[in-house]
Structure formats: C-alpha cells, structure tokens
C-alpha positions as CSV (number, residue, x, y, z in Angstrom):
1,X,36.7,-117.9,-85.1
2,X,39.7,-116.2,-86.4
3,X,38.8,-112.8,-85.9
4,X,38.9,-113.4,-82.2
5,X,41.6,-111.4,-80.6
6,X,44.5,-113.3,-78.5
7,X,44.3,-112.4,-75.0
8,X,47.3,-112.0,-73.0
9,X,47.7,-115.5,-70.9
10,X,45.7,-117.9,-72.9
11,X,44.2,-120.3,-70.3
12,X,46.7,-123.5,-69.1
13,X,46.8,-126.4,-72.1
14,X,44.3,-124.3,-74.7
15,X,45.3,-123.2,-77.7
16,X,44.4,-120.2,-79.4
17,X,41.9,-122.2,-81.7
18,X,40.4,-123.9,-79.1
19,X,40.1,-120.4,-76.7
20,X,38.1,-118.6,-80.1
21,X,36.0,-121.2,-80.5
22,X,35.0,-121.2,-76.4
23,X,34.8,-117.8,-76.9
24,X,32.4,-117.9,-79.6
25,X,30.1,-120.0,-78.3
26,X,30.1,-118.4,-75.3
27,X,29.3,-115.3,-77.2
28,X,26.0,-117.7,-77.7
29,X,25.0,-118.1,-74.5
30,X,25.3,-114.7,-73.1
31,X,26.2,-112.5,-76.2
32,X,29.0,-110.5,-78.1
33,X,28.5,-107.7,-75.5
34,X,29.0,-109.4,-71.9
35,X,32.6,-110.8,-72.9
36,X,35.8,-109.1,-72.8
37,X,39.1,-110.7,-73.4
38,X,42.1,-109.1,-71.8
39,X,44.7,-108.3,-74.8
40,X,47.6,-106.2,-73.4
41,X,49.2,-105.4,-70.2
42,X,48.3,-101.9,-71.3
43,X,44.8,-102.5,-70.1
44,X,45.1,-103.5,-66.8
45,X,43.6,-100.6,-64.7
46,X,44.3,-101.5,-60.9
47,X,40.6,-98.8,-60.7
48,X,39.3,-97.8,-57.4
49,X,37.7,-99.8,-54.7
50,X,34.2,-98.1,-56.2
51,X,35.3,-99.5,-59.4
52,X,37.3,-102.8,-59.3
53,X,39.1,-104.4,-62.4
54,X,37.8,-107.9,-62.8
55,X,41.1,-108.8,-65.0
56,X,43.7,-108.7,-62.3
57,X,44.4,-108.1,-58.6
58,X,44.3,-104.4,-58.3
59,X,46.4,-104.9,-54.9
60,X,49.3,-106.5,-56.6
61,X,51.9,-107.5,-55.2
62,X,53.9,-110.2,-57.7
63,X,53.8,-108.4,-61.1
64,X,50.6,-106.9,-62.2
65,X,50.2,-109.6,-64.8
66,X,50.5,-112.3,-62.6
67,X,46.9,-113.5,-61.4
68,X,45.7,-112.2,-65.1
69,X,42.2,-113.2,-66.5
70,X,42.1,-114.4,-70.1
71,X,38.8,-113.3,-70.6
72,X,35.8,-112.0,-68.4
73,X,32.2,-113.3,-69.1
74,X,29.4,-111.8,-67.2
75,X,26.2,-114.0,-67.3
76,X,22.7,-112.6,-66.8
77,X,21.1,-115.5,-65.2
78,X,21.6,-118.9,-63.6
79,X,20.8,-120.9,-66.5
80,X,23.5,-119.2,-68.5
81,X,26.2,-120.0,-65.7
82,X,25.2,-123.7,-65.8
83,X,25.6,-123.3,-69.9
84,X,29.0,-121.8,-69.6
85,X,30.1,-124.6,-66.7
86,X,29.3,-127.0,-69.3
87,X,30.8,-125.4,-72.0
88,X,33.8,-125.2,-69.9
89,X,34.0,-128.9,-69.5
90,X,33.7,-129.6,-72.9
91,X,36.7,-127.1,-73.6
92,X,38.4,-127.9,-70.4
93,X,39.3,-124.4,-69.5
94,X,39.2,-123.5,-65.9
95,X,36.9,-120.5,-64.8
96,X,37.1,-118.4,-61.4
97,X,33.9,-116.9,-60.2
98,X,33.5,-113.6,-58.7
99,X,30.5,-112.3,-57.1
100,X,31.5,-108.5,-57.1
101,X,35.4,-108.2,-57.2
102,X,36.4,-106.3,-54.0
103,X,37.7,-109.4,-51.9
104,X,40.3,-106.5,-51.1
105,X,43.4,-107.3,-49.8
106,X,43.3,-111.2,-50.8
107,X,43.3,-110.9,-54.4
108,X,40.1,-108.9,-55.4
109,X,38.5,-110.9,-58.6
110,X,41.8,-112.3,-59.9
111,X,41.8,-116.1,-60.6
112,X,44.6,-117.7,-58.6
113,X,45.7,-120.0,-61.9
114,X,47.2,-117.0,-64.6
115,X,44.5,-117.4,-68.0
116,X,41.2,-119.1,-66.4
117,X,38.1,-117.1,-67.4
118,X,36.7,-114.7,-64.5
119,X,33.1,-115.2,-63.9
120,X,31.4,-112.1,-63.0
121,X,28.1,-112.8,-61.7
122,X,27.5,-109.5,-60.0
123,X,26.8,-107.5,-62.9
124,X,23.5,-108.7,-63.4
125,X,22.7,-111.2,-60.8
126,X,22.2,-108.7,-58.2
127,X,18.6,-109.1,-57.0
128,X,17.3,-109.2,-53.5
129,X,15.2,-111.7,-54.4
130,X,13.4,-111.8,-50.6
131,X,13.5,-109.9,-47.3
132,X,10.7,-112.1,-45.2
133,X,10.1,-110.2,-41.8
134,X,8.4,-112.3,-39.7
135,X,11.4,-114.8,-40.5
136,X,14.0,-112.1,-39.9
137,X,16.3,-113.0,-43.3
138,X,17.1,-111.9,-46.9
139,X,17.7,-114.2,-49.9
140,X,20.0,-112.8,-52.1
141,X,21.9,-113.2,-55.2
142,X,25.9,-113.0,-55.6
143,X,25.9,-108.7,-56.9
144,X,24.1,-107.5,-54.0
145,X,26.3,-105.6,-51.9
146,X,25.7,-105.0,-47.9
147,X,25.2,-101.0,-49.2
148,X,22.5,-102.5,-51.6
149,X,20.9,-104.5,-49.0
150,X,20.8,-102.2,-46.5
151,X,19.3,-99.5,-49.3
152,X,16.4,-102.2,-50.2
153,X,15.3,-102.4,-46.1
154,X,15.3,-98.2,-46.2
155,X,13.5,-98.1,-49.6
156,X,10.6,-100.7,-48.2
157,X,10.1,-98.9,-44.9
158,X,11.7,-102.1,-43.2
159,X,15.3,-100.8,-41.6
160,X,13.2,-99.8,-38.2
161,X,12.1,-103.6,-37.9
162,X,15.2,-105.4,-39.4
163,X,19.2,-104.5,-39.2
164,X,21.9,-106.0,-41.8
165,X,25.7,-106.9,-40.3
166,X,28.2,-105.2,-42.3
167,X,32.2,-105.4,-42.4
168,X,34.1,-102.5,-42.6
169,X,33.2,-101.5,-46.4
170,X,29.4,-101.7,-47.6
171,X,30.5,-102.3,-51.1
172,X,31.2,-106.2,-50.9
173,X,29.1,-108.5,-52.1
174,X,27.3,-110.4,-49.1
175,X,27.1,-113.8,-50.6
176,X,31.2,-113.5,-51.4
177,X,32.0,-112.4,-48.1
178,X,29.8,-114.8,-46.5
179,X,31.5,-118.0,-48.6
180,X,35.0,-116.7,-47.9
181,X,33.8,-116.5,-43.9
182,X,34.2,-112.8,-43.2
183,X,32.8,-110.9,-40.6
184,X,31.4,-108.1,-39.1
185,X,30.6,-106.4,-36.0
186,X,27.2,-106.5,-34.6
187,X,25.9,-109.7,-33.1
188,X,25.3,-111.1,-36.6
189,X,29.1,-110.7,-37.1
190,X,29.8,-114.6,-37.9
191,X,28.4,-114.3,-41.4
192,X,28.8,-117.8,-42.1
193,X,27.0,-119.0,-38.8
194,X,24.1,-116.3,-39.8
195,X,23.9,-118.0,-43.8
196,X,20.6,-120.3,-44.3
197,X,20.5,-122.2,-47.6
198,X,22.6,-122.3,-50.5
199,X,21.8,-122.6,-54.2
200,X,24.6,-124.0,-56.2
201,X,25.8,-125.1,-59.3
202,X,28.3,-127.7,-59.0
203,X,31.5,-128.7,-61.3
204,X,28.9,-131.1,-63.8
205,X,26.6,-127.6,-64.4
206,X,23.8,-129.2,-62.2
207,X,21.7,-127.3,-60.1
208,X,21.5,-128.1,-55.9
209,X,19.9,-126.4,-52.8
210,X,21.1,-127.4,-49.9
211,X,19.2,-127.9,-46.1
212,X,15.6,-127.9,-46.5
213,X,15.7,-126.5,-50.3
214,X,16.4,-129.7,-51.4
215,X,12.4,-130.4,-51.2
216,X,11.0,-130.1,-54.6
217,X,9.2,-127.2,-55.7
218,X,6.0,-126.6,-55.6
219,X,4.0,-125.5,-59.0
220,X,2.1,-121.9,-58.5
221,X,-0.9,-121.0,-59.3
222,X,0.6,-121.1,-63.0
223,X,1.6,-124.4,-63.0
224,X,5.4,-123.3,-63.0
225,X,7.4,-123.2,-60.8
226,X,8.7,-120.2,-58.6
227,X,12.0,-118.5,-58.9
228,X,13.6,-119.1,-55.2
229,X,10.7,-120.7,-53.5
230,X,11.0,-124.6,-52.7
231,X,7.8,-126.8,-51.5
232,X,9.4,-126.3,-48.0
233,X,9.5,-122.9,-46.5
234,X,11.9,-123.5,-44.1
235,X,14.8,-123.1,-46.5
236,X,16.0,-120.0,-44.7
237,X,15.1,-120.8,-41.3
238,X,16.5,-124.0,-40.3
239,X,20.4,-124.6,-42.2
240,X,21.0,-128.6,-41.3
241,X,17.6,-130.4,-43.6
242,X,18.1,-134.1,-43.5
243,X,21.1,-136.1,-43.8
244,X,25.5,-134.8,-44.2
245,X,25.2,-131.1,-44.3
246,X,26.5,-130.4,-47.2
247,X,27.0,-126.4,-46.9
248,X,30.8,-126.2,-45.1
249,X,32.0,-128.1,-48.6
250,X,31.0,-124.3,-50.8
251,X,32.6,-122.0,-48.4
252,X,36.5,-121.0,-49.1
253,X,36.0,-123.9,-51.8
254,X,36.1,-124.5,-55.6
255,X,33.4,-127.0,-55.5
256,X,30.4,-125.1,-57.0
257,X,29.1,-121.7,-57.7
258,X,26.6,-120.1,-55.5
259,X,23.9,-118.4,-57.1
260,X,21.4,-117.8,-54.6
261,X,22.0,-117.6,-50.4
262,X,19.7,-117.1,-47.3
263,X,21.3,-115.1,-44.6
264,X,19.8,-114.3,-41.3
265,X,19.2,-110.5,-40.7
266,X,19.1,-108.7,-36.9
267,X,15.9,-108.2,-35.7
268,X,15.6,-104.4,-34.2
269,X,17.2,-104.6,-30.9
270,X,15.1,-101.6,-29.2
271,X,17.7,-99.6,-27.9
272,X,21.4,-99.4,-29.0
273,X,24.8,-97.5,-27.7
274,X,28.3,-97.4,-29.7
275,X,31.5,-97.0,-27.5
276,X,35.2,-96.3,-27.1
277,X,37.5,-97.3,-24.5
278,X,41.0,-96.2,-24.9
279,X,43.8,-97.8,-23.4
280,X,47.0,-95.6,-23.1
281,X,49.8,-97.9,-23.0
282,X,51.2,-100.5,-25.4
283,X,51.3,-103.5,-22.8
284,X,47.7,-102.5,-21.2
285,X,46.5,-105.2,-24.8
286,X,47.1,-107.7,-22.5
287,X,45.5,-106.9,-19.2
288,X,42.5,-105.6,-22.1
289,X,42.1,-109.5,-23.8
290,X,42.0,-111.2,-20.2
291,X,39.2,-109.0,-19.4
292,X,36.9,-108.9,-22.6
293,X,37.4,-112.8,-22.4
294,X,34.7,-113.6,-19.8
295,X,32.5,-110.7,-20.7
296,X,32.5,-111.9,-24.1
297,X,32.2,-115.3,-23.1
298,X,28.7,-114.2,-20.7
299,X,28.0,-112.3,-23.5
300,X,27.8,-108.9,-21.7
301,X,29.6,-108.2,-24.6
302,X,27.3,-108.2,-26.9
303,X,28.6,-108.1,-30.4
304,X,32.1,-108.9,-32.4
305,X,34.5,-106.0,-30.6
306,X,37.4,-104.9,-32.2
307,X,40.8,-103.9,-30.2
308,X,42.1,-101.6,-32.6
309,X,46.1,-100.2,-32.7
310,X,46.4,-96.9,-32.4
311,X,47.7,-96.6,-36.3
312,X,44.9,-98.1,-37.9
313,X,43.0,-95.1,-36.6
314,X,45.7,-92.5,-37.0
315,X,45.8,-93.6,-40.7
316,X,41.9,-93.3,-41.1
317,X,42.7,-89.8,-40.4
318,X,45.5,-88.8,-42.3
319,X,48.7,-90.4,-44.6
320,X,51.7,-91.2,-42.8
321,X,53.7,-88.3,-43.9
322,X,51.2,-85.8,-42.2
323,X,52.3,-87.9,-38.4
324,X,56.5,-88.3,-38.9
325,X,59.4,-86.1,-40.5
326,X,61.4,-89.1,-42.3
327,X,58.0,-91.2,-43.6
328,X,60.2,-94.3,-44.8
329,X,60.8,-95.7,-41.6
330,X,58.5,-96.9,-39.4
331,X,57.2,-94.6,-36.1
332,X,58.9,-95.2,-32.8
333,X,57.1,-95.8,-29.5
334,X,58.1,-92.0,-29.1
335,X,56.0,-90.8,-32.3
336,X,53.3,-93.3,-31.2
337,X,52.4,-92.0,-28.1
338,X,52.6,-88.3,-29.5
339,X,50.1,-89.4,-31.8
340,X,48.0,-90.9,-29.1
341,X,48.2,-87.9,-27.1
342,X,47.1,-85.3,-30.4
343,X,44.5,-87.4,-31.5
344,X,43.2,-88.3,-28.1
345,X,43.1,-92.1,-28.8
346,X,44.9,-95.1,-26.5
347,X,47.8,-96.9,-28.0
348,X,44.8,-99.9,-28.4
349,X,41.3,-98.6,-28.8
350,X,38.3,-100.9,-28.0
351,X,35.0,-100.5,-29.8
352,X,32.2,-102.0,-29.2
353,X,28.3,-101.4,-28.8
354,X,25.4,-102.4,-26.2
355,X,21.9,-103.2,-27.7
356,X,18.3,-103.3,-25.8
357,X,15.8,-101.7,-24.1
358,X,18.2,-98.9,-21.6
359,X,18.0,-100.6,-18.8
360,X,19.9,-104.0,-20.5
361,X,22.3,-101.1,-21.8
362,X,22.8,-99.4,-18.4
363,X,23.6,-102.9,-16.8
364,X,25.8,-104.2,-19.8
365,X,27.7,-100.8,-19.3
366,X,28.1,-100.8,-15.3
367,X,29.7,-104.4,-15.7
368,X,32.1,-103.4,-18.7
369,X,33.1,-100.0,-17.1
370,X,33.9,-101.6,-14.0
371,X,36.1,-104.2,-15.5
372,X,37.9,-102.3,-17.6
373,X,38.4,-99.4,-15.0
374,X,40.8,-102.0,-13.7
375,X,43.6,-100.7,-16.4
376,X,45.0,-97.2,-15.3
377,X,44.3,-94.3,-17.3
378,X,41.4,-96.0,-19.4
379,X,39.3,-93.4,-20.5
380,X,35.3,-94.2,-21.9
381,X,33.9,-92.5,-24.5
382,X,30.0,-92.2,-26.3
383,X,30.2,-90.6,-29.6
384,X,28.4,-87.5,-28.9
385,X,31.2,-86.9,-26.4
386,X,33.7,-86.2,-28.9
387,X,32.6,-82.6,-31.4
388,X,35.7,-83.5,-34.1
389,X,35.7,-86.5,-36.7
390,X,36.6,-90.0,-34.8
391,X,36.7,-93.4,-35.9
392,X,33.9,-93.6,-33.3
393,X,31.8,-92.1,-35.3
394,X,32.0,-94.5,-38.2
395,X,31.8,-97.3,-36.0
396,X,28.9,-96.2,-34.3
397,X,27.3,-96.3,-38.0
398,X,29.3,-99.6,-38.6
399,X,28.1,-101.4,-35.3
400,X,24.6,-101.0,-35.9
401,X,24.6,-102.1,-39.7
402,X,24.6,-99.1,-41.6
403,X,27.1,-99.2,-44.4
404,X,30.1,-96.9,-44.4
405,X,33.8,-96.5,-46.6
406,X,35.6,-94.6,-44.6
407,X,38.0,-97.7,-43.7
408,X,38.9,-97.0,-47.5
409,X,41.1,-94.1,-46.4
410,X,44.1,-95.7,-44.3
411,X,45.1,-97.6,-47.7
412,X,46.3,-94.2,-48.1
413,X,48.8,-94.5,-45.5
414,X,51.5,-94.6,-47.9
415,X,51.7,-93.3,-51.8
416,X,49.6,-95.7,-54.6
417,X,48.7,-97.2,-51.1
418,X,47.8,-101.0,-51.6
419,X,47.8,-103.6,-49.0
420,X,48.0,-107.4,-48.2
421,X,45.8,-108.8,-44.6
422,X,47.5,-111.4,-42.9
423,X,44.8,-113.2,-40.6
424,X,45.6,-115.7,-37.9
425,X,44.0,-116.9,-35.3
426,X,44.3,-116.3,-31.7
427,X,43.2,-117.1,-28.0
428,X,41.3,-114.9,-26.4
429,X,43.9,-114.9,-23.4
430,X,46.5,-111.9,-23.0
431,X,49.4,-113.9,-23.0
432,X,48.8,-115.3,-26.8
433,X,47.5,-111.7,-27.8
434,X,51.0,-110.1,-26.6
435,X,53.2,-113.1,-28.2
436,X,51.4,-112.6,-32.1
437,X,51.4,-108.9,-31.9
438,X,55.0,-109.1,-30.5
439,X,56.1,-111.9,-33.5
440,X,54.1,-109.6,-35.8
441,X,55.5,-105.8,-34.9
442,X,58.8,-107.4,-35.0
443,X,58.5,-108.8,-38.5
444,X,56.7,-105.4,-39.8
445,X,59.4,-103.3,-38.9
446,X,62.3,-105.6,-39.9
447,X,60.6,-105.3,-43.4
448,X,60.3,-101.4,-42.9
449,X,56.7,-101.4,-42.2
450,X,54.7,-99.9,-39.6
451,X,52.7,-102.5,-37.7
452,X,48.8,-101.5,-38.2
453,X,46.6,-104.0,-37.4
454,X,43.6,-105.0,-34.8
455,X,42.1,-107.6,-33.1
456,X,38.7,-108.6,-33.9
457,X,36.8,-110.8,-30.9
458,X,34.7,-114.1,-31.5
459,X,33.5,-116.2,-29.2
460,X,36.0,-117.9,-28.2
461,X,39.1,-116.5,-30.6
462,X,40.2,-113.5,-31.9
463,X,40.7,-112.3,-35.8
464,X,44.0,-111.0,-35.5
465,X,44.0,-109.0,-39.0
466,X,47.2,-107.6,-39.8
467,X,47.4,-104.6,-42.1
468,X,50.5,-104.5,-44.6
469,X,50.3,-101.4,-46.2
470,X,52.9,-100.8,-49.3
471,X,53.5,-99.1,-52.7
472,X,52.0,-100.9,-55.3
473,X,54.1,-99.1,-57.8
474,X,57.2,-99.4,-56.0
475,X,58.8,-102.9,-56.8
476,X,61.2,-103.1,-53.6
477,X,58.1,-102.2,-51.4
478,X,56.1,-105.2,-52.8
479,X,58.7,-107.4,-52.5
480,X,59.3,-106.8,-48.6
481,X,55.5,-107.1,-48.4
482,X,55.8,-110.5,-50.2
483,X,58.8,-111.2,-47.5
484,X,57.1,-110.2,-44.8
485,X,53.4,-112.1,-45.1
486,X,55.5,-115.2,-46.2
487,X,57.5,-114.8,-43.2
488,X,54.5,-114.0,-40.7
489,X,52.8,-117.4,-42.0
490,X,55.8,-119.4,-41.4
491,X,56.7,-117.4,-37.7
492,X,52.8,-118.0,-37.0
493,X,52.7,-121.9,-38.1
494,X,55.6,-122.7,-35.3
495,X,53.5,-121.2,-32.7
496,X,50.3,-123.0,-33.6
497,X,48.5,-120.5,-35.2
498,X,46.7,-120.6,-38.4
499,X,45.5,-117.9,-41.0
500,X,41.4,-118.0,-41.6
501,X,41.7,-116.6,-44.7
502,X,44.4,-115.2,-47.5
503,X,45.5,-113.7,-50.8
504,X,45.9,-115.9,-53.5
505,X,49.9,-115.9,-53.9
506,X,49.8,-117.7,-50.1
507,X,46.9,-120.0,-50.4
508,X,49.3,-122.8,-50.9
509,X,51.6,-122.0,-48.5
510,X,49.1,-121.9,-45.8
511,X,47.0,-124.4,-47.2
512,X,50.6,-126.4,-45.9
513,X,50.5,-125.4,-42.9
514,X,47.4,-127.6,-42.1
515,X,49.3,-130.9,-42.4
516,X,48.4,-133.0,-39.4
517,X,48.1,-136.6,-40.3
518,X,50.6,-136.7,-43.3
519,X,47.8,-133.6,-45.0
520,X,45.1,-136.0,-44.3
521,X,42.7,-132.7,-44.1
522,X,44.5,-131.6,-47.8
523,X,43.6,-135.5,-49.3
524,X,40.1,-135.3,-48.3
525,X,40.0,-132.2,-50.1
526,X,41.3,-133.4,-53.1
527,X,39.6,-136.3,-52.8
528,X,36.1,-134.5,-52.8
529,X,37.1,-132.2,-55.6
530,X,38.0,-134.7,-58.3
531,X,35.2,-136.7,-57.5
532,X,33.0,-133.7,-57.9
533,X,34.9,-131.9,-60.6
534,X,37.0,-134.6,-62.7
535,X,38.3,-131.8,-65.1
536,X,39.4,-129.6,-63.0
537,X,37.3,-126.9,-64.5
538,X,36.3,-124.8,-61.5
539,X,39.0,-122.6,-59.4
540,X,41.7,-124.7,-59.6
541,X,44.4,-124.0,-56.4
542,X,41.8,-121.7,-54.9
543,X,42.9,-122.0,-50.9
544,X,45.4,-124.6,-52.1
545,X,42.8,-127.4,-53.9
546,X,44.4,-128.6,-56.8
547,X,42.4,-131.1,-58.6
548,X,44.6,-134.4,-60.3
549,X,44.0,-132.4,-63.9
550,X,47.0,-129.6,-62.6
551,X,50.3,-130.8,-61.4
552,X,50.5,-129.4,-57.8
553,X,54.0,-129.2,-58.2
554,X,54.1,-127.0,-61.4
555,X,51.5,-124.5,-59.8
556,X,51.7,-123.8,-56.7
557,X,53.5,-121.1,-55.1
C-alpha cells in the first residue's frame, strides 16, 4: 500500500491511505497494468484528437489542471466495471466514465469534480457485438467508434445494404455521442431518437436492460446464457417495453454506466445526391431559415441540413493568418466577402443531400431549387461541379455515412488552436435565426473572436453550434473564451433560449438556467440521483447533478 505513488488531486474527502488501498484492490480486479495514476502536472499531454489524454481536458480552458483525473482505470469487461462501482462505494470515491475520450469541445474525458477516477471503457470494451440486417441496427459496446462501425459493415460485405449516421469526426465513440444526444446529418441524424435498448449498470453495481431487454434470458444450447441476447428479440427493435421508460434518465446523466446500446442503422436508400447552395449575402440567413422550415417540416428535406457561415468553411481550408494581414482581430464584412468571392462560397452555405430512387431525387430537387431560387444570387452546386478541394466534398462523404476528419482542421484557425461549442436552441423561423446569430457575432467580436459557427436543422429547431476558437496556450485568450461562452449563456437565457449540451466548467451554470417552478426540473433530478446513488459515487455535478454527498455550493462553478 505504501509504495503507491500520490497522484496529483487525490479524490474529494480520501486520504492518501484510503486512495492506495482502492488502488490496490483495484489492481485486483483488472490488474497492475490497466491503472495509471496521474503524478505531476508534467504529464499532462493535451495529445491529438487521434490520441486523446484521458487525464484532463485537452481543450482547456481554466488551468490545465483543473478537470484533473486522480487515476485512470480501464476495465476489460462488464463484470469488472460492476466490481470497481462496488469498490467505489465501499471507498466512496467518485468515478467518471468515458467511453472513448473525444467529447471535443465539452471537456473530452475529464471528470467535471478535480480527483474522481476516469473510467475508460473504450480500451477494451470495443466490440460490435451485432449488426442484424433484416432488423436494420447494430449493438455496440462503449469503444466502438462510428470509423469502427462503419469499417465492420465494409469488412462483412454489408455497407451496400446498411448505412451508419456519423457527426462530423468518425472517431467518437457512438454509444458516448448517442448518451450525450449528438447528432449527425443523414436522416438517422437524431442519434438518441435512432438508440434501441440500453444495458446499464447503475450507482449499486447492478446490472439493467432497459425496453424489451428486461425479459430474462434465455439458456442456449449450452445451458448458459448468451452474451447480449435476451429471451425477447425485440430488444433492438421496439425502445418503450412495458411500463415508465426508463431510457431518457441514462442520457446527459450520472445515473448509470452504459455498457451495451442498440442503435438503429439506415437501410440503403437506392439512390443518393450531396448538395451546396450558397447564399451571397449576410442577411439572405433569414430569408434561407423561413424557407427550409416547411420543406423540412414536409420533409422534402430529407436529412439534418446544416447552414454553415462562411468561416467555418474558410477555416477548413486554411488558418486565419493565410485570409487577413493583422490575424488578432476579427475579419470585417469587407474581408468576409473577399473571402467569399476567392473561395467561391456564400456568406451562409447550405448542405444538404436527397436520397431514393432518381426520380424521388429529381422531384425533391425541383421543389428545393425553386424555393430557394427565391434569394438573389443563390447559386446550386453537385460536387462533381467543383474540380478543387470543397467542403462539399467531405460532406458529400459525411451525408451519406462514411466517416471523415477533415472538420479536425479549422481548430487550426488560430495557433495551439483549441475550442469551446456553445449550443443553443433555436426556432426554425428567420427572425429567431437573425436575433442569436446577431446576440452571438456581437459577443464574439467584443471578446476579439471571429464568429464561426452554423446552424444545424431538426425538425422543428435548429442546433445553433457556435465555434469559439482560442489559444490554449495563451492565458488571456482562454480567459475571453471563458468570458465570452459565460456571457453567450447568460445573453441566450433572457431570450428564451437554452443550450442542449456543454463543457463541463458551464454545466452548472446552464443547468441554472432551467429554473421554472422554483428548479422543480433540478429537484427531480436530485431527487432521482440520491435515491439511485446514495453515495454520490458516479459523476458527481455532471450537467449540474449534485447528489446530497457534495455541497452544491462548494462545487459548482
């Protein structure tokens, strides 16, 4: 016990002779080898995006050390994680799971409470553990990535028959991004509305399936029973079972671990068309929304569109220094258009696809031609219509599930480029589109920032993902970043608008801002969690849930 080293934030209330005896019998459960405690600041590597710390937030933007692991664990099967949860209880020391790290831009694998013990379960629990075609999904565990998914479909001869949605990077874990609801961009896009059946360990180390998993299982030939499989094979195909649906209470929540998921893959569409519509002036975003409403709304438009601004293409392309003589201020409307105009793109670009046999496309494309021919100077575009690199060209890939990184490269934008997403919600109506991106540019350049940023189309809302892109190494740079998403939230909250999802030094913050009822959503939340997790053990103050064992006062930010 004594020979283990102490890490640099020793997790809340332990004491270093309680931590080296978790430690060692954790080194029990999952051995010597798949534990590393963090010693020194000296060691914190912020990496790559291809190979993320699991310490810290590589993205940092409060000291480096400030959302700092004590120690990460990396368990090789699901019986090991429930070990550890239990050993955690005993030891009361709160862990933070992580399926593969790259939550980028919200706080990558760092725990929100400084000292907990990370949980990688991507390391080794990365199995596609089924792709079932006649039922069009996958069940998969927490490490598989949407690159890894979509490499098993190629490998089996199935891509031609089934499609994966992907976000913008293929290197995220699709279990992670599905719990923490993001999306993507074909008409699987809503990766939370396309998951099917959860399995879950909860705060006590017990096992649970949720919908029609929670049928027993049935012995196999054997007379054990299967890994995934329960008596029911409807696990993956119908999400509600019988009785409260219990699924909603595991997404952006610290109320269990999720070790297995079903999620609902595309079935082939027979015929598929990327596109780019280019809009030349700044005001034309608002004439743009009121039309993709109803076409999105009939769905004409088929999948999750994206209105992008002309930056976050521009910086796709090339760092901000290679577009502007005097790089630390942000463009005018002057250098904007010139941009525009060199690169042949809109000052808002719309992308989006049309799937079916040719004649669905042809009539999809007729009706959204015609109604955006209504803005002056649109221009439409196919990719083979354009020889040199576009953005069209990875979205083309993108929109039709393949996975690409190229988004990696307007990080770059600025130098030891790191960056913060601020994500509220809007209307899909011109007038509310306008108003956030005017509240939003205003706040970006009072901080010194250009405004990059786009609008990604639901059903009925719109994503409104805001890029802040700053020097990590550069402490006045994060602090205006700091400023200026703290800000946005507060600007945002007086109009009525929320944020879907954020990094962890805003969770409480914007956890705050959803106080109707004297925070009667916030006491059913914390009235769930201590009820399911007494000690407090797992993710304490993730999205804001503090359980009664921390001191919201002390710990939030």
């Amino acid at each position: 016990m004594g020979s283990t080293p102490k890490p640099l934030a020793l997790p809340p209330n332990t004491s270093l002779d309680a931590f080296s005896r978790f430690i060692t019998a954790s080194q029990a459960i999952v051995g010597h080898e798949n534990i590393h405690i963090v010693e020194t600041k000296d060691e914190l590597n912020d990496g790559s995006y291809y190979e993320p710390p699991k310490t810290h937030d590589p993205h940092h933007v409060l000291d480096q050390d400030y959302f700092v692991a004590s120690a990460v664990i990396n368990p090789r099967s699901v019986v090991e994680v429930q070990s550890l949860v239990q050993l955690v209880n005993e030891y009361r020391i709160p862990l933070w799971p992580t399926s593969i790290g790259r939550n980028s831009g919200y706080g990558g694998s760092a725990p929100r409470l400084r000292g907990s013990i990370v949980l990688d379960l991507g390391k080794y629990m990365n199995r596609v553990l089924e792709v079932n075609v006649d039922g069009a999904y996958a069940v998969v565990e927490p490490g598989v990535t949407f690159s890894d998914l979509h490499a098993y479909l190629v490998k089996h001869g199935l891509r031609h028959k089934l499609w994966i949605d992907v976000p913008d990077l293929g290197g995220g874990s699709v279990l992670g991004n599905t719990l923490e609801r993001g999306v993507g961009y074909t008409p699987y896009g809503d990766h939370w509305m396309m998951h099917c059946g959860l399995e879950v360990i909860l705060p006590s180390g017990e096992l649970l399936r949720t919908g029609m998993g929670a049928l027993p299982d049935k012995p196999n030939k054997s007379g054990t029973t299967m890994d995934q499989d329960p008596g029911n094979k409807c696990w993956q195909l119908f999400p509600y079972g019988f009785g409260p649906y219990n699924d909603g209470l595991f997404s952006h929540s610290n109320l269990g671990i999720v070790t297995k998921m079903g999620i609902w893959l595309m079935p082939n569409p027979g015929g598929y068309q990327a596109y780019m519509i280019t809009l030349p002036r700044d005001e034309d975003l608002h004439a743009a929304v009121d039309i993709i409403r109803p076409l999105r709304l009939q769905m004409v438009l088929q999948n999750v569109p994206t209105l992008r601004h002309i930056l976050l293409d521009a910086a796709v392309l090339a760092s901000k220094d290679r577009y502007t003589s005097d790089p630390t201020k942000p463009l005018s409307e002057t250098e904007l258009d010139a941009i525009a105009k060199k690169l042949n793109l809109g000052r808002w670009n719309f992308y989006g696809a049309l799937y079916g046999p040719e004649e669905i496309r042809n009539t999809h494309w007729t009706l959204i031609k015609k109604a955006f021919s209504a803005i002056k100077g649109a221009k439409f575009f196919f990719p083979e219509d354009i020889k040199e690199y576009s953005v069209l060209h990875t979205r083309e890939k993108t929109l039709q599930g393949i996975p690409t990184y190229d988004e990696l490269k307007w990080i770059d934008w600025v130098p030891n480029g790191a960056h913060l997403f601020f994500s509220p919600i809007s209307k899909i109506s011109g007038d509310d589109a306008m108003l956030q991106y005017s509240v939003t540019k205003k706040r970006c350049h009072e901080a010194g920032f250009d405004f990059i940023g786009t609008f990604t189309v639901g059903m009925r809302e719109m994503h409104h993902i805001v890029c802040i892109v700053f020097n990590r190494k550069d402490p006045a740079s994060k602090q205006k970043a700091h400023w200026l998403i703290k800000t946005l939230i507060a600007d945002c909250a007086e109009h009525g608008w929320g944020e879907y999802r954020t990094h962890l030094a805003l969770m409480d913050q914007i956890a705050e801002t959803y106080n109707w009822n004297n925070n009667a959503l916030m006491r059913f939340n914390e009235t769930v969690k201590n009820a399911l997790d007494p000690r407090g053990i797992l993710a304490p103050g993730k999205n804001g849930v503090w359980p009664s064992t921390y001191d919201r006062r002390k710990y939030k930010l």
